[in-house]
DRENPATI-932838 format. One record per atom (N, C-alpha, C): atom name; residue number from 1; x, y, z. Coordinates in Angstrom, 3 decimals, m for minus. Atoms other than C-alpha are relative to their C-alpha. Layout:
REM residues N
[site 'CA',NUM,[X,Y,Z]]
...
REM end
This chain:
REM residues 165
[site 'N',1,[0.927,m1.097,0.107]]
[site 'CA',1,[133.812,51.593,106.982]]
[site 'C',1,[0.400,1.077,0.983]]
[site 'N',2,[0.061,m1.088,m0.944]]
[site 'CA',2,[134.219,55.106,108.447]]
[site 'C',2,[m0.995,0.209,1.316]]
[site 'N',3,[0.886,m0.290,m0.726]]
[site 'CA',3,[132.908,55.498,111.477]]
[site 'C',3,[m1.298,1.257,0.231]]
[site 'N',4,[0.551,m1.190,0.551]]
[site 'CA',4,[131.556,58.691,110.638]]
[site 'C',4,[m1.766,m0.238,m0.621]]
[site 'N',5,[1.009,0.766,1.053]]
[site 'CA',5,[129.691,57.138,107.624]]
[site 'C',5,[m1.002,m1.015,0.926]]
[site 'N',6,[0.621,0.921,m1.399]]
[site 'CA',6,[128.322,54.522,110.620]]
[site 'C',6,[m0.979,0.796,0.241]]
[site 'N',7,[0.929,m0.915,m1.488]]
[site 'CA',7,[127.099,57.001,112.977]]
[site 'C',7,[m1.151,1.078,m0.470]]
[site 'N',8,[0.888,m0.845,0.746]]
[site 'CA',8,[125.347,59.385,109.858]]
[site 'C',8,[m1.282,m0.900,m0.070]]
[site 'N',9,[1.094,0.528,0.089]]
[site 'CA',9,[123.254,56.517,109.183]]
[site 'C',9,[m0.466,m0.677,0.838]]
[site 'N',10,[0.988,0.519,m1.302]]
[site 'CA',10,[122.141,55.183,112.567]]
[site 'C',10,[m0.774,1.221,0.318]]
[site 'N',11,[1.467,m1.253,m0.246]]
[site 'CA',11,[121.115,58.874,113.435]]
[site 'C',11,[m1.575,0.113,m0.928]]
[site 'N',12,[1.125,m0.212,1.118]]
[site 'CA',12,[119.360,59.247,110.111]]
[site 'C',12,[m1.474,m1.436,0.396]]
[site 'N',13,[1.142,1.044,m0.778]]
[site 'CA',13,[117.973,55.859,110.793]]
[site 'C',13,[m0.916,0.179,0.966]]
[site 'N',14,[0.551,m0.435,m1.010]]
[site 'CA',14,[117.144,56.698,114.078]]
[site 'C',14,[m1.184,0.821,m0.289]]
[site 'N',15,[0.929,m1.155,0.001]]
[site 'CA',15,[115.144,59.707,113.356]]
[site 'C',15,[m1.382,m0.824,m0.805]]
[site 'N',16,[1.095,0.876,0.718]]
[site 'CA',16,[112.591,57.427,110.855]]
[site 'C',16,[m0.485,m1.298,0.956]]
[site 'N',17,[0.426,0.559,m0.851]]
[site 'CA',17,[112.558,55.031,113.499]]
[site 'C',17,[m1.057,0.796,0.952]]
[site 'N',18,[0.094,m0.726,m0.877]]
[site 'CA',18,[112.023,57.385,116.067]]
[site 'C',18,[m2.277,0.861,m0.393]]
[site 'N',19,[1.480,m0.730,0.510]]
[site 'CA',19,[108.670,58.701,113.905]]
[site 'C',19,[m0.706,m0.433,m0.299]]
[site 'N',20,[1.144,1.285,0.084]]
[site 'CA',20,[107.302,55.380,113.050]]
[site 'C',20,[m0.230,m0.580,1.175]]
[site 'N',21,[0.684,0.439,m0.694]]
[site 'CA',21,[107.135,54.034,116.380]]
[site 'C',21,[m0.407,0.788,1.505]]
[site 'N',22,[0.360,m0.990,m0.879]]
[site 'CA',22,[106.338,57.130,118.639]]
[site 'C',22,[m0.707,0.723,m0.162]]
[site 'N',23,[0.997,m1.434,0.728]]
[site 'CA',23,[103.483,59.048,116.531]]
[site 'C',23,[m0.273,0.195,1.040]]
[site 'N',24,[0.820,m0.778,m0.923]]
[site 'CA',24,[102.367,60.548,119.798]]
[site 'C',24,[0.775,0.972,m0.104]]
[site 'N',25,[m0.905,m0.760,m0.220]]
[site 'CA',25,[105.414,62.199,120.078]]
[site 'C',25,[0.390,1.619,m1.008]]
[site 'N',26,[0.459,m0.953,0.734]]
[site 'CA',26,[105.274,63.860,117.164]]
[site 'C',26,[m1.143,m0.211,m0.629]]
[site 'N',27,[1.705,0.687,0.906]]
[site 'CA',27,[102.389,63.832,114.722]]
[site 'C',27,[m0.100,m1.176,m0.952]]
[site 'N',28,[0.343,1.864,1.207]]
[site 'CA',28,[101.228,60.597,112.665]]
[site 'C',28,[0.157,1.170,m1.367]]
[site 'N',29,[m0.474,m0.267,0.938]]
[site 'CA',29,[101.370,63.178,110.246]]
[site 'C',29,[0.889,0.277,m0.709]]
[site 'N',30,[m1.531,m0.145,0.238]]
[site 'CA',30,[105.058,64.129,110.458]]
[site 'C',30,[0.579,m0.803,m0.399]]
[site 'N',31,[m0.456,1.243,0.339]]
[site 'CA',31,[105.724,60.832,110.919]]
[site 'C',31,[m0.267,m1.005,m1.538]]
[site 'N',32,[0.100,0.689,1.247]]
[site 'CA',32,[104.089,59.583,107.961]]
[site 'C',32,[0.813,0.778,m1.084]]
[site 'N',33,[m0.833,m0.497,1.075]]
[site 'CA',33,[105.835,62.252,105.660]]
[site 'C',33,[1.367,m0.153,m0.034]]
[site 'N',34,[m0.814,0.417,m0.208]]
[site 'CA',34,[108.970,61.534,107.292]]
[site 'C',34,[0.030,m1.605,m0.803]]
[site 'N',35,[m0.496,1.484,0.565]]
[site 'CA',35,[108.864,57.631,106.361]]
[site 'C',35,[0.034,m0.007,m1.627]]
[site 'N',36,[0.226,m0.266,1.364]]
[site 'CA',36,[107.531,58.523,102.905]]
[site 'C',36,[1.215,0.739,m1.102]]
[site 'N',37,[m0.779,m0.800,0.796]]
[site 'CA',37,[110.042,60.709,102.132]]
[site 'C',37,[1.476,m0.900,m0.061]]
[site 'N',38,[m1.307,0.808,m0.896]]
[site 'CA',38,[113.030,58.447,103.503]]
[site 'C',38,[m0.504,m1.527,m0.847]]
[site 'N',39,[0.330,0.860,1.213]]
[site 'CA',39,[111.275,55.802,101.282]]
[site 'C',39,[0.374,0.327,m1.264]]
[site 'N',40,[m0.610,m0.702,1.324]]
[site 'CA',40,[111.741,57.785,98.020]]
[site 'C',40,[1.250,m0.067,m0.225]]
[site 'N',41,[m1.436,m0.572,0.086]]
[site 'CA',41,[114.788,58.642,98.828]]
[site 'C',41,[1.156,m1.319,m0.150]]
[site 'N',42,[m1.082,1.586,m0.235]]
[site 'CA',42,[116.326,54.758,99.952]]
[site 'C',42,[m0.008,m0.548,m1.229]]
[site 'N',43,[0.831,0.195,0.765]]
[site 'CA',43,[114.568,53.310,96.897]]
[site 'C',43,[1.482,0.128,m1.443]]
[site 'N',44,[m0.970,0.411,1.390]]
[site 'CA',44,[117.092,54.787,93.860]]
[site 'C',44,[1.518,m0.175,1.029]]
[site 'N',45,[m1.376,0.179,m0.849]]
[site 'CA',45,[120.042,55.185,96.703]]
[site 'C',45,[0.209,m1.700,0.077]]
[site 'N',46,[m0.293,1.662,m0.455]]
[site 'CA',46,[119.558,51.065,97.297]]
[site 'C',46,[0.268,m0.348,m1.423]]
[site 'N',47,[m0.469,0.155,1.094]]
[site 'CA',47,[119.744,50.812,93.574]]
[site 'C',47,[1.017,0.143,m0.368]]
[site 'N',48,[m1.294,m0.453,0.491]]
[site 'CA',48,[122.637,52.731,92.939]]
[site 'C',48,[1.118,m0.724,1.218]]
[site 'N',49,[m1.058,1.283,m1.171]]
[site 'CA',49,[124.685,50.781,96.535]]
[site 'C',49,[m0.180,m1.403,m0.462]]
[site 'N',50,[m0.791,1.784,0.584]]
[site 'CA',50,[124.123,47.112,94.573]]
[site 'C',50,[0.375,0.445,m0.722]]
[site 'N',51,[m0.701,0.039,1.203]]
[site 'CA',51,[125.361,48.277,91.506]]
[site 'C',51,[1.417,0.055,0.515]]
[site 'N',52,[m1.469,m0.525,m0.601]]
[site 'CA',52,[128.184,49.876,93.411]]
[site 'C',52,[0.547,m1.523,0.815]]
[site 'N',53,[m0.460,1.119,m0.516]]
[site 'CA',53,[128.288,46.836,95.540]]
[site 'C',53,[0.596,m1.222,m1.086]]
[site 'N',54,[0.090,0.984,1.118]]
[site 'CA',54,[128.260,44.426,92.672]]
[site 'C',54,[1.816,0.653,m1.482]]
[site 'N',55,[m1.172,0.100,0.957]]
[site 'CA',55,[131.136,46.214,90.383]]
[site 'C',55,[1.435,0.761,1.141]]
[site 'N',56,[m1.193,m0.166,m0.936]]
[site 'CA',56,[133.530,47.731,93.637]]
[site 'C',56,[0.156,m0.847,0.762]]
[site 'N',57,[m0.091,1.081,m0.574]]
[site 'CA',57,[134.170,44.706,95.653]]
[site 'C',57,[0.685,0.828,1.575]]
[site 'N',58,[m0.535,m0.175,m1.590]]
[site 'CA',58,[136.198,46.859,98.524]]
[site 'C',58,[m1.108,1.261,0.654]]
[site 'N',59,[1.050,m0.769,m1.041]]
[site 'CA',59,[132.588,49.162,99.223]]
[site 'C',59,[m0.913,m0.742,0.157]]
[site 'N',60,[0.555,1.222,m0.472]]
[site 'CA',60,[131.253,45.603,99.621]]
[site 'C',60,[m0.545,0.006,1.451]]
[site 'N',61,[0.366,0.149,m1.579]]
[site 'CA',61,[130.846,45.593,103.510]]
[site 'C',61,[m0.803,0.912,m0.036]]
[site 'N',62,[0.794,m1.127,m0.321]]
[site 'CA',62,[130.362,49.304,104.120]]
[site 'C',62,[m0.840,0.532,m0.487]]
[site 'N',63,[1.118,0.060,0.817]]
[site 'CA',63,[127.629,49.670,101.437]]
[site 'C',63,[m0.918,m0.927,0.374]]
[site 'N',64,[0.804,1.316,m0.381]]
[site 'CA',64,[126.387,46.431,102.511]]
[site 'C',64,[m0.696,0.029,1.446]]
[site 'N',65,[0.124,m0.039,m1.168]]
[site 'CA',65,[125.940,47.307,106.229]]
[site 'C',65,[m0.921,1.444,0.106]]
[site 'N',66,[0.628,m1.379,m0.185]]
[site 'CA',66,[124.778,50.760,105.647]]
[site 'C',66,[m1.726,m0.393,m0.781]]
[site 'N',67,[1.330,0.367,0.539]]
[site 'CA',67,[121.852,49.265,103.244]]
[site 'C',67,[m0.786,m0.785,0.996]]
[site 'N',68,[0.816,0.781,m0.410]]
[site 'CA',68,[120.871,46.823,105.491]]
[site 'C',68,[m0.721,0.491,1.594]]
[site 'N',69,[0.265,m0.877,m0.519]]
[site 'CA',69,[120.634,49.342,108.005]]
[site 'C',69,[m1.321,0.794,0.004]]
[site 'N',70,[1.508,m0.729,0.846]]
[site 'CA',70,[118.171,51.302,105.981]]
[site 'C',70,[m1.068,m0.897,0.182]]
[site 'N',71,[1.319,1.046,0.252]]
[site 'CA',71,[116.124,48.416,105.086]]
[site 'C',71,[m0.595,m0.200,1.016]]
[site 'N',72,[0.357,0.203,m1.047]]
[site 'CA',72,[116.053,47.045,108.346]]
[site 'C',72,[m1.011,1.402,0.598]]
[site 'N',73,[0.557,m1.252,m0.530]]
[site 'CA',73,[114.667,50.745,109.694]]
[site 'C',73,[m1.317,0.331,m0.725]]
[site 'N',74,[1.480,m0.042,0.687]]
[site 'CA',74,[111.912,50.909,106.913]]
[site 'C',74,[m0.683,m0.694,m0.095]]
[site 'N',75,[0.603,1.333,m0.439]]
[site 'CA',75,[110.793,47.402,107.657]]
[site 'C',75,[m0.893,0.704,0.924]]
[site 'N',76,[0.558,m0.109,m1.608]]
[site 'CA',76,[110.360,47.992,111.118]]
[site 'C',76,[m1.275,1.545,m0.518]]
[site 'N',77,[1.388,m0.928,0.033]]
[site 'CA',77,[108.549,51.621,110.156]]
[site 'C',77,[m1.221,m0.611,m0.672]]
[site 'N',78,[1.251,m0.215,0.607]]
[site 'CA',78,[106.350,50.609,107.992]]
[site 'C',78,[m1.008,m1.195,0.411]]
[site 'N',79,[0.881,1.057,m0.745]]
[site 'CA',79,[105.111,47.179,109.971]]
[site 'C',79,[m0.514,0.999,0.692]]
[site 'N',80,[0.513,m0.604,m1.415]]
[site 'CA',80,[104.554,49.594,112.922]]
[site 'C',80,[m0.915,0.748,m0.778]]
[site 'N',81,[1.138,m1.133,0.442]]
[site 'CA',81,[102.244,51.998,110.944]]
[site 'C',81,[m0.997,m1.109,m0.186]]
[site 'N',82,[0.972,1.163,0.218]]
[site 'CA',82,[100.742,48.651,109.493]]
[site 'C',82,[m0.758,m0.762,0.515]]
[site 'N',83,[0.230,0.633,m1.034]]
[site 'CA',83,[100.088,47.226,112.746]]
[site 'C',83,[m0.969,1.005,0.576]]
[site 'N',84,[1.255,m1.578,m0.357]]
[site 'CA',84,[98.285,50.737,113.773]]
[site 'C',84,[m0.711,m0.050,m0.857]]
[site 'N',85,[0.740,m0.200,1.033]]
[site 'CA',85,[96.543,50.787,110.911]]
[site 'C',85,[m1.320,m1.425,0.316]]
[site 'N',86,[0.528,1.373,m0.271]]
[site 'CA',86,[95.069,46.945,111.771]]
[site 'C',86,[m0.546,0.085,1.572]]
[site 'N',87,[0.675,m0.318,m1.205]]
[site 'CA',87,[94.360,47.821,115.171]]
[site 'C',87,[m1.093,0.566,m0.259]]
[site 'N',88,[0.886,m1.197,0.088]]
[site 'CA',88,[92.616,50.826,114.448]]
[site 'C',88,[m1.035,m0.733,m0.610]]
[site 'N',89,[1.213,0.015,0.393]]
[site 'CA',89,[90.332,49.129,112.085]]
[site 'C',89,[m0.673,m1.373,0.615]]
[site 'N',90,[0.534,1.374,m0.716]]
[site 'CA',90,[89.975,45.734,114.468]]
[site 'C',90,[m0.813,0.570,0.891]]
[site 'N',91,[0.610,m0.817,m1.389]]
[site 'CA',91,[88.972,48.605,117.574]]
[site 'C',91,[m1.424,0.494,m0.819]]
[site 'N',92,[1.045,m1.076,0.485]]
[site 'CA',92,[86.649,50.720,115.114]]
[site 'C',92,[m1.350,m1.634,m0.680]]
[site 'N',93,[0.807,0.652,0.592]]
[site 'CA',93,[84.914,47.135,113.780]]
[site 'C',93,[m0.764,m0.797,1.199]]
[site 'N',94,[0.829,0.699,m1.146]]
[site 'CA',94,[84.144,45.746,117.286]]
[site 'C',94,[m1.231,0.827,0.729]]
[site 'N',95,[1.280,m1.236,m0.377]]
[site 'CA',95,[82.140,49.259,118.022]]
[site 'C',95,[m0.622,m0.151,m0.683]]
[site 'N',96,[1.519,0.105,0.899]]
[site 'CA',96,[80.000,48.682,115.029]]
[site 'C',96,[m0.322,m0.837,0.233]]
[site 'N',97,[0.998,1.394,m0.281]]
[site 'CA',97,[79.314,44.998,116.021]]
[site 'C',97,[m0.474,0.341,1.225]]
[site 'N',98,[0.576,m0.412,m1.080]]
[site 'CA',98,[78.360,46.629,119.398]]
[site 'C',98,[m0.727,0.636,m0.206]]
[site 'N',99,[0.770,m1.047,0.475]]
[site 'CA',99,[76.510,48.988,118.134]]
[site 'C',99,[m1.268,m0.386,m0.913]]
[site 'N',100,[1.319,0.899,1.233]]
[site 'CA',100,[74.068,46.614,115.139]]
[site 'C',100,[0.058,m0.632,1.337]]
[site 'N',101,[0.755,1.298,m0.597]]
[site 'CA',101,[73.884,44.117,118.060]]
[site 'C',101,[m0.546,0.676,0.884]]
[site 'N',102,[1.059,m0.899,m0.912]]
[site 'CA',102,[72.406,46.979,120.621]]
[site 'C',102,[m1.205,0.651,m0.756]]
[site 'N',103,[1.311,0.151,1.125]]
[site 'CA',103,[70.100,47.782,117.495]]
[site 'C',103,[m0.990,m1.291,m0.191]]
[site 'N',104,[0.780,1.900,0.328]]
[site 'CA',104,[69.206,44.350,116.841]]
[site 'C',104,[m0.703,m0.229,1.337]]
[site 'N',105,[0.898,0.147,m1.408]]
[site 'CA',105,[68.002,44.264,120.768]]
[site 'C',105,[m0.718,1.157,0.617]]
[site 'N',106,[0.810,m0.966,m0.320]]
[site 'CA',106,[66.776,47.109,121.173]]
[site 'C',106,[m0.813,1.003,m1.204]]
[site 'N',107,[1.122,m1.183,0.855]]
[site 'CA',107,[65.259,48.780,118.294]]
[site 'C',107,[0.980,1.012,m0.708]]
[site 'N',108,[m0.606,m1.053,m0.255]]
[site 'CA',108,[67.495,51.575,118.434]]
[site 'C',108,[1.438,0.331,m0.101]]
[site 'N',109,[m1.142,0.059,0.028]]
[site 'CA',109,[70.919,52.830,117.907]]
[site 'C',109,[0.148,0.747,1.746]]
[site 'N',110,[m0.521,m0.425,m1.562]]
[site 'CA',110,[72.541,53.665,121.640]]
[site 'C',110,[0.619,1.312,m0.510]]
[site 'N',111,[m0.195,m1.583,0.407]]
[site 'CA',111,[72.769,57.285,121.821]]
[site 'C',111,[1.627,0.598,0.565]]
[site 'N',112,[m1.191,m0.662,0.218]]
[site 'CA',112,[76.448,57.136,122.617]]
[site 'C',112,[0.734,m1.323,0.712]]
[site 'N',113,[m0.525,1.550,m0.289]]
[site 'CA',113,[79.034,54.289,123.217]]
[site 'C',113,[0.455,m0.457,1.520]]
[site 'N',114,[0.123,0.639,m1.412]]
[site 'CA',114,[78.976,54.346,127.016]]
[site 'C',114,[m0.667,m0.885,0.117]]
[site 'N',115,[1.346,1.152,m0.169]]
[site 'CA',115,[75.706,52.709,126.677]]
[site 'C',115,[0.658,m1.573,m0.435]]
[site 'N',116,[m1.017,1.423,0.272]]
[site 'CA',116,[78.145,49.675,125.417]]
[site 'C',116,[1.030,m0.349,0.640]]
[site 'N',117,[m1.345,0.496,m0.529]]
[site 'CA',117,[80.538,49.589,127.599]]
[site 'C',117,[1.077,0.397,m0.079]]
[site 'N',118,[m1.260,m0.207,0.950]]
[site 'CA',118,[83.007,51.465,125.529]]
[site 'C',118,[0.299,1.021,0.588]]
[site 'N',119,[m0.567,m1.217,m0.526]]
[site 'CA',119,[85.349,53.809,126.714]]
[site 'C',119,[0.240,0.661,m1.431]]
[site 'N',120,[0.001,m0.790,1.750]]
[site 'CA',120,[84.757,56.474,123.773]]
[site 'C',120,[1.428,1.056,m0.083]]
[site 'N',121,[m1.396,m0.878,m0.322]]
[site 'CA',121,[87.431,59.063,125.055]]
[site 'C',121,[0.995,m0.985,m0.322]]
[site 'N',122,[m1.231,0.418,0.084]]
[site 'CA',122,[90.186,56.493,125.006]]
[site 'C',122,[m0.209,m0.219,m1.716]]
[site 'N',123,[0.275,0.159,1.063]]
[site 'CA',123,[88.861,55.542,121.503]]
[site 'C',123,[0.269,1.256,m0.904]]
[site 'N',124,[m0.218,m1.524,0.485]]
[site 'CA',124,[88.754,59.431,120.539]]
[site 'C',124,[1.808,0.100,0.015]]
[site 'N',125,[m1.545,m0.432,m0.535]]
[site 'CA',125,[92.377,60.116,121.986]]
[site 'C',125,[0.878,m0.796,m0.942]]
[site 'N',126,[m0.896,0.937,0.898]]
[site 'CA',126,[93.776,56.842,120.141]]
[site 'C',126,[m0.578,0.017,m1.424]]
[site 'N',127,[m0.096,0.087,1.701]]
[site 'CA',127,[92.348,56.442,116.566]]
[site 'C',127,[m1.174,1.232,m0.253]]
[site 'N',128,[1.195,m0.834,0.286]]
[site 'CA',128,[89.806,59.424,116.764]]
[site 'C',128,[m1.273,m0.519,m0.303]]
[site 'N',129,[0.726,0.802,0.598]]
[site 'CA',129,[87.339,57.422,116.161]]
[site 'C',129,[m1.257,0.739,1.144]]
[site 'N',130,[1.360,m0.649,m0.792]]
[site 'CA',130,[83.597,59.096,117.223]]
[site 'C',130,[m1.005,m0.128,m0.462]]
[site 'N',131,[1.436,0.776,m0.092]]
[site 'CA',131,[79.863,57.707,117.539]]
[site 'C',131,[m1.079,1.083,0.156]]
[site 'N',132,[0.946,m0.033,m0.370]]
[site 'CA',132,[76.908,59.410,117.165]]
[site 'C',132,[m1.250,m0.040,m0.897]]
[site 'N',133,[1.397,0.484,0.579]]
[site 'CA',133,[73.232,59.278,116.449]]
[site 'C',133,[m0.944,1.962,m0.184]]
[site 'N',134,[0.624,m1.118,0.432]]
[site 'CA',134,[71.326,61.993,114.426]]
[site 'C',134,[m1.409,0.142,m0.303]]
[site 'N',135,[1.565,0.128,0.479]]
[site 'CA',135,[67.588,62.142,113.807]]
[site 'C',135,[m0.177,m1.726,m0.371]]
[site 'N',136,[0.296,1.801,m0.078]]
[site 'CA',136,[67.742,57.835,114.368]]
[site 'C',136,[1.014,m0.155,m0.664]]
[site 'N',137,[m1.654,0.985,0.540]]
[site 'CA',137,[71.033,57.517,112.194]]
[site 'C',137,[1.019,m0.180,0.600]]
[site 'N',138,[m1.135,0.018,m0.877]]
[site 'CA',138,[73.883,56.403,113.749]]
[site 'C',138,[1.409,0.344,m1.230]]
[site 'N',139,[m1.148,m0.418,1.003]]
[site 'CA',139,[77.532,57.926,112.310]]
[site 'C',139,[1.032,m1.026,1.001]]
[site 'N',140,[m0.890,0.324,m0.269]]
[site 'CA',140,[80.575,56.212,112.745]]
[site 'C',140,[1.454,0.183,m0.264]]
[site 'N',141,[m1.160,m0.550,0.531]]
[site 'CA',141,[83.882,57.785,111.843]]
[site 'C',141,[1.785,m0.716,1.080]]
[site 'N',142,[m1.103,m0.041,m0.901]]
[site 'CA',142,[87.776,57.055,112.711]]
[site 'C',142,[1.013,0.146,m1.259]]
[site 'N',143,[m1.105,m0.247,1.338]]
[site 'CA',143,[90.753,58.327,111.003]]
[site 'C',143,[1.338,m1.048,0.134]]
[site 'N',144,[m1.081,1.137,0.435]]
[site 'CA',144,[93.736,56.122,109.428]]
[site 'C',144,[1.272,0.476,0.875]]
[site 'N',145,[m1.006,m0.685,m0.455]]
[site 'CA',145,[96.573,56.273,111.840]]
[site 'C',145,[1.464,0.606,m0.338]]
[site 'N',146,[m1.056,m0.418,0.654]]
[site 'CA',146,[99.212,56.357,109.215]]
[site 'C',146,[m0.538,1.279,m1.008]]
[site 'N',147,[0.225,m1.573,0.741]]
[site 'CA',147,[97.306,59.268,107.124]]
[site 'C',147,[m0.915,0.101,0.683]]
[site 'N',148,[0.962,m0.466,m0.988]]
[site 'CA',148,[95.365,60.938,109.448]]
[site 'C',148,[m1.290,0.812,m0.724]]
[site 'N',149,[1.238,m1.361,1.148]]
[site 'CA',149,[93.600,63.144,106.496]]
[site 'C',149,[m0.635,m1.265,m0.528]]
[site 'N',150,[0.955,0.865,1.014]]
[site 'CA',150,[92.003,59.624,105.325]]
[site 'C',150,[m0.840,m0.283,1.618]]
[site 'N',151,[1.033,0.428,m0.996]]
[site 'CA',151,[88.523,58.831,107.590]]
[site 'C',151,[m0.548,m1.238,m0.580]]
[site 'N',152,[0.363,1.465,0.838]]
[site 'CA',152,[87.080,55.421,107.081]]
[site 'C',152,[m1.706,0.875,1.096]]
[site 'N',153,[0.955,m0.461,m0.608]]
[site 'CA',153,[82.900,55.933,107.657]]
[site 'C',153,[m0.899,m1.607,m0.098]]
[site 'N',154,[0.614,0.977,0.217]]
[site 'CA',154,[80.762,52.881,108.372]]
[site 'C',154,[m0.982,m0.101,m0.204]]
[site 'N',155,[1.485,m0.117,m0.011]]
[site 'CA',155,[77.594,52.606,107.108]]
[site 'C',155,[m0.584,m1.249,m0.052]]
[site 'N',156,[0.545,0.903,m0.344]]
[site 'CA',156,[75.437,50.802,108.802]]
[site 'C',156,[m1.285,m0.677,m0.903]]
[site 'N',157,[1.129,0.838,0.862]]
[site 'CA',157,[72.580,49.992,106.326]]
[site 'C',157,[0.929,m1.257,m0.748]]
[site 'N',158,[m0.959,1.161,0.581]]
[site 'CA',158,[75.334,47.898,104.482]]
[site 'C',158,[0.959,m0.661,0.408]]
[site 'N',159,[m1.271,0.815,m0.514]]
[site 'CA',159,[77.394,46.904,106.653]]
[site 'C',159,[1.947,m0.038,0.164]]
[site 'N',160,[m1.501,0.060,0.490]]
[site 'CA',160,[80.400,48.214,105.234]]
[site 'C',160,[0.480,1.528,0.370]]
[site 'N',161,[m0.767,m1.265,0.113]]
[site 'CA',161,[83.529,51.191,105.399]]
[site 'C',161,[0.091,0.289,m1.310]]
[site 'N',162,[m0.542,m1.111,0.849]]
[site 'CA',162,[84.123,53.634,103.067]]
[site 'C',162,[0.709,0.850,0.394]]
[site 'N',163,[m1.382,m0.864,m0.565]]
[site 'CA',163,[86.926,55.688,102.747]]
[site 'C',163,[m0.467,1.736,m0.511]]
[site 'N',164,[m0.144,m0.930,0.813]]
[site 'CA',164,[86.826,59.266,102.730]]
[site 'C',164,[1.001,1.012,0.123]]
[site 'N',165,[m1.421,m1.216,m0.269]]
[site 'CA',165,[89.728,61.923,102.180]]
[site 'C',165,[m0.030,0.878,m0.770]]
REM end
């Protein structure tokens, strides 16, 4: 294999790496259009490198190394969004059980998630996620860290999220 050919697709790699596991760095939203797009794109390219692999036998390796390259790189992105994504809604489901069980003892929804213990700023800063109480209702919002334009909202009479975008 050309080294060339090598070094195009570690950068390229790189850069999809680089945007799945650093969204601070740039935006979760960059980053997500970045992986998305770099998905599309691997997708008929991995199609068309087995065929090629499968009837040229000497772009065997360097087809073979460059795919697994790829793969490997969209693995890894898209666990890491997946893993944010599972956080986010493990962090945003322990505030609502804090939140019904300070109801359940008190009557009342807590008029803001200090009253629990909760550091709300770090909560804000990391999944946006923000608490409050309106004429006795309590809101609960936090957005998806891999699409940031989707909000999950919990409503508390039922218990459950809904998505809205």
């Amino acid at each position: 294999m050309k080294a060339i050919e090598l070094a195009k697709t570690l950068a390229l790699a790189g850069v999809v790496l680089f945007f799945a596991l650093y969204p601070d760095i740039g935006t979760a939203l960059v980053g997500s259009f970045v992986l998305v797009a770099a998905a599309i794109v691997f997708i008929p390219w991995a199609i068309y490198s087995i065929v090629r692999i499968a009837i040229r036998p000497a772009e065997r390796r360097s087809r073979g190394i460059r795919l697994g390259i790829w793969a490997a790189a969209l693995a890894v992105s898209f666990s890491a969004y997946a893993h944010r994504d599972t956080t986010a809604r493990h962090e945003a489901d322990a505030v609502a059980a804090a939140i019904v069980s300070h109801k359940g003892r008190t009557g009342s929804y807590p008029q803001g998630l200090n009253e629990l213990g909760v550091d709300a700023q770090a909560l804000k800063e990391k999944f946006s996620l923000s608490y409050r109480v309106d004429n006795g209702q309590a809101f609960l919002f936090y957005s998806q860290p891999s699409m940031p334009m989707v909000a999950h909202h919990y409503n508390f009479e039922t218990g459950s999220w809904s998505t809205l975008d």
